[in-house]
C-alpha positions, 0 to 999 in steps of 0.5 A, a space after each residue: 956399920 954400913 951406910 950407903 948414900 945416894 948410891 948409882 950403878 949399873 951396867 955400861 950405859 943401863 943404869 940400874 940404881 938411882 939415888 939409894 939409900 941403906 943403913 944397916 946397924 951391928 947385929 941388925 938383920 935387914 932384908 932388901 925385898 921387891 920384885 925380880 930386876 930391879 937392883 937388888 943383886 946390882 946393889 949387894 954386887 956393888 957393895 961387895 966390889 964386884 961392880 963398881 958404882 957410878 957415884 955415891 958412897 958405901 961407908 962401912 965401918 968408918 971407911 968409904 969401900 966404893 970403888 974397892 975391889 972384892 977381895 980388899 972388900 971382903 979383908 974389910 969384912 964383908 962376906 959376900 953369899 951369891 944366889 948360886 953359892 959357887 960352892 967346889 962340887 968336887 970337894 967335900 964339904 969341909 974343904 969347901 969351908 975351908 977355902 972360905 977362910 983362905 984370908 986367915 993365917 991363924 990355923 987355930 982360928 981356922 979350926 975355931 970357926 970351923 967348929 962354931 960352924 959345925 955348932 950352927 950346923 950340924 948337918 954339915 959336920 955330918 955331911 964334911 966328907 960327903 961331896 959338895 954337889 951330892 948335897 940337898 939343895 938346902 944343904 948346899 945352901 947353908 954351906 954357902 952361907 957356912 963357908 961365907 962364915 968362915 973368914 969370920 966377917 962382920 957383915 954377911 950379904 946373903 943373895 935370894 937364899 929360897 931361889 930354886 929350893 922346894 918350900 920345905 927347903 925354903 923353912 930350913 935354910 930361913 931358920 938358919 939365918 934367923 939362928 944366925 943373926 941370933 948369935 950377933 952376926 949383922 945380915 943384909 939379905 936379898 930376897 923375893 919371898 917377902 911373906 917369909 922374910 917379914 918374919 925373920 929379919 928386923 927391918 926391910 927396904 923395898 926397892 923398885 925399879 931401882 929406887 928404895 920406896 919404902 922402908 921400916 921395921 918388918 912388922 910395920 911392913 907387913 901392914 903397908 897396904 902397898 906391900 900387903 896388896 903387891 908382894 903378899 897378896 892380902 887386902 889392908 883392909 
């Protein structure tokens, strides 16, 4: 579904990126994990259209998307999830998801998602009057991984879904996902918490500074003796 092949990005004469390499299959759920600044945000940035990158391609669905801006990304099909959410605190929660689906006409296809969303979560069906900004911190952030739902994507980019949230929060908002990518939906997540992250998604690039220096199933990189002693603090032994 995406390919991205020797992708370098940065900013202004900082370059960030060097030389990735990503692929991300249909239905898949892959992670991008490794310490704070070293390109995972440049990375999912430069995928959505928001930085353009200095060479290399991203190849989704037959069709080279790099240099694209993000509103032409996300009519492709990709949805893109930012840290922050950039949820309208002043509105309530179900205009919010509806402003995710301002690329669909259909009224009824509205309606439809909005519906399957509330199935996914019904948390927010009965929170859909209530004000955004007066949500919990995790419910805030599963409306902004529903409202990323909302113009049906192909592929969502979630970026560090646990940041600032307390560890039961954390649980809450990882079993969304993971239910998530249950039903079909192909997710390309960035995080830090590796520990929890192994054991939700299929597969994981570790990314350091700026270059992909491992990859492979979660499984297997939960034993890597790298990952094990720098990002969960256990011994291979």
């Amino acid at each position: 579904m995406l390919e991205v092949k020797k992708l370098h990005a940065g900013y202004g004469k900082l370059s960030v990126l060097h030389d990735v390499n990503v692929q991300v299959e249909k239905g898949e759920f892959v992670a991008l994990i490794g310490p704070n600044g070293v390109g995972k945000t440049t990375l999912m940035r430069s995928i959505s259209g928001l930085l353009k990158p200095t060479s290399g391609s991203i190849n989704f669905l037959g069709t080279d998307i790099a240099g694209l801006d993000a509103f032409e990304v996300n009519r492709e099909g990709i949805s893109f999830i930012t840290e922050s959410g950039d949820l309208f605190a002043g509105m309530k929660v179900s205009e919010n998801l509806n402003l995710g689906a301002y690329t669909i006409k259909d009224k009824q296809k509205i309606i439809d998602m909005r519906n399957k969303i509330y199935e996914l979560f019904p948390r927010l069906e009965e929170r859909r009057d209530q004000l955004a900004g007066t949500l919990s911190g995790g419910e805030r952030k599963m409306l902004s991984i529903a409202r990323g739902l909302m113009c049906d994507p192909r592929l969502v980019m979630v970026d560090e879904p646990s940041g600032g949230l307390a560890p039961n929060l954390v649980l809450d908002v990882f079993k969304s996902l993971k239910m998530l990518s249950q039903t079909g939906v192909t997710i390309l997540l960035v995080e830090q918490n590796v520990n929890s992250t192994l054991k939700i998604v299929d597969r994981a690039y570790v990314l350091e500074q700026g270059r992909i220096v491992l990859e492979g199933p979660a499984g297997e990189l939960a034993e890597d003796e790298h990952v094990r002693n720098s990002y969960l603090g256990l011994s291979a032994a």
